[in-house]
N, C-alpha and C positions, 0 to 999 in steps of 0.2 A: 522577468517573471519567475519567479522559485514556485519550484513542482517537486513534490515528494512520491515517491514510488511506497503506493503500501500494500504486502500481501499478505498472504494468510488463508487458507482453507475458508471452502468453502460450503461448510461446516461446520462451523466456529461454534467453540462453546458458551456458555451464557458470558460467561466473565469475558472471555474473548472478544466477544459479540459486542458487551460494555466497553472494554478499553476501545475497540477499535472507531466504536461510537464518541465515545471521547476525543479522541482525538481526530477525528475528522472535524468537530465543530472547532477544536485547537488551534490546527492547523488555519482553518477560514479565518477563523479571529484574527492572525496572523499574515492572513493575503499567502497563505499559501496553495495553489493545485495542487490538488487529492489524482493521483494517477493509479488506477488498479486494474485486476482480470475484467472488473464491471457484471460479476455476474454474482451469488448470493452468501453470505457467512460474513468473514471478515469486510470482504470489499462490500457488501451492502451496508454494512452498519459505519465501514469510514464516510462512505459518501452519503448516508441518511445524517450522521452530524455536521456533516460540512455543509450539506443545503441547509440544514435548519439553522445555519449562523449566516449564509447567504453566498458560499463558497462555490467554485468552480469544481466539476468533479469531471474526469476523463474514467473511460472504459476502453482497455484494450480488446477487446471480443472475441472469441473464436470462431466464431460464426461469420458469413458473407452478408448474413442481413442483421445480425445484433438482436436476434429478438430474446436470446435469454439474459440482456440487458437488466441489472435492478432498475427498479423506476426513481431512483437519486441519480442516473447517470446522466450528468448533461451533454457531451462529445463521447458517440459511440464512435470508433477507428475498427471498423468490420475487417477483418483479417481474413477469414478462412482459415487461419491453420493450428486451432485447435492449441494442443500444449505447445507446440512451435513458437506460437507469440510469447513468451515467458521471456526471451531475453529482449524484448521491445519495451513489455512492462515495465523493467531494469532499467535499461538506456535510456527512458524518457523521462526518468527523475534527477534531482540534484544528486541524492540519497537515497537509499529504501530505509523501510521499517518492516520489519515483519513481526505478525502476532499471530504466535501459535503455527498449526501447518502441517502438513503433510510432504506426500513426496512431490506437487508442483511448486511447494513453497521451497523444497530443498534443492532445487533445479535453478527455481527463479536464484536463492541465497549464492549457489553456484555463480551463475551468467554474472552478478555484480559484485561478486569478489573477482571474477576473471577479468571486467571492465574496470577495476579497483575504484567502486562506488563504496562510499561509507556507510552501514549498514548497522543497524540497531535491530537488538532482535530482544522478543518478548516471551516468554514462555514459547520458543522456538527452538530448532533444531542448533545447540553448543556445538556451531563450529569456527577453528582460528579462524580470524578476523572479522567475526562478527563481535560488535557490541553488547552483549547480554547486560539486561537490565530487571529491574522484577517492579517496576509501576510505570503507570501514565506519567507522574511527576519527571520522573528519571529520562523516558520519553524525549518530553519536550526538553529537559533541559540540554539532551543529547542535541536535539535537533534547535534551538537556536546558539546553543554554542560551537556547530554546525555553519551557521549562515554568520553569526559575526565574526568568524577565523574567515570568512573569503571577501 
């Protein structure tokens, strides 16, 4: 099964909000798992396009009970620990993508250059070995020239 890790604030700006929407339905179209925090901004609007194309969406959660789960999450993974869970988000993808972000997104960016995941980043924090890109097209073509190299 191919799982993508996608983050991004949770705050996302409108355009943000757009790509990341985009490419959650991308992804589905693709039979790909949408893997994120599960909670509002970036990770709501990947998993609101991934179920409108019929796609699987995981939430890793910070919470013991998930209830600030967006309602696109289909597997809440209730953690309890808050920003802690950042490098689970990471580890349970092929890849990340990140759109846009803050300092849990520069954290998460951290933990999957340190597990040396391949990482695309979108109007995100420029750093070495991330992939910067500047559209959704560039996106995907990262992320299936990604899956036919394995």
């Amino acid at each position: 099964m191919k799982a993508i890790s996608v983050i991004g604030s949770s705050t996302a700006t409108e355009e943000e909000y757009e790509v990341a929407y985009d490419l959650g339905k991308e992804l589905a179209r693709r039979n790909i798992v949408v893997i994120c925090g599960g909670r509002t901004g970036v990770m709501e609007a990947v998993c609101k396009g991934a179920k409108e194309e019929g796609g699987l969406t995981i939430g890793i959660m910070p919470s013991y009970d998930g209830h600030e789960a967006n309602p696109y999450v289909d597997i809440k993974i209730n953690t309890g620990m808050s920003w802690n869970r950042n490098p689970i988000v990471v580890a349970s993808g092929d890849m990340v993508v990140a759109v846009g972000g803050h300092w849990g997104t520069l954290s998460e960016i951290a933990y999957a250059l340190i597990l040396e995941k391949f990482v695309v980043g979108y109007r995100t924090h420029k750093i070495e070995g991330v992939k910067m890109v500047g559209s959704l097209e560039e996106i995907l073509r990262e992320v299936d020239g990604f899956y036919s190299s394995r």
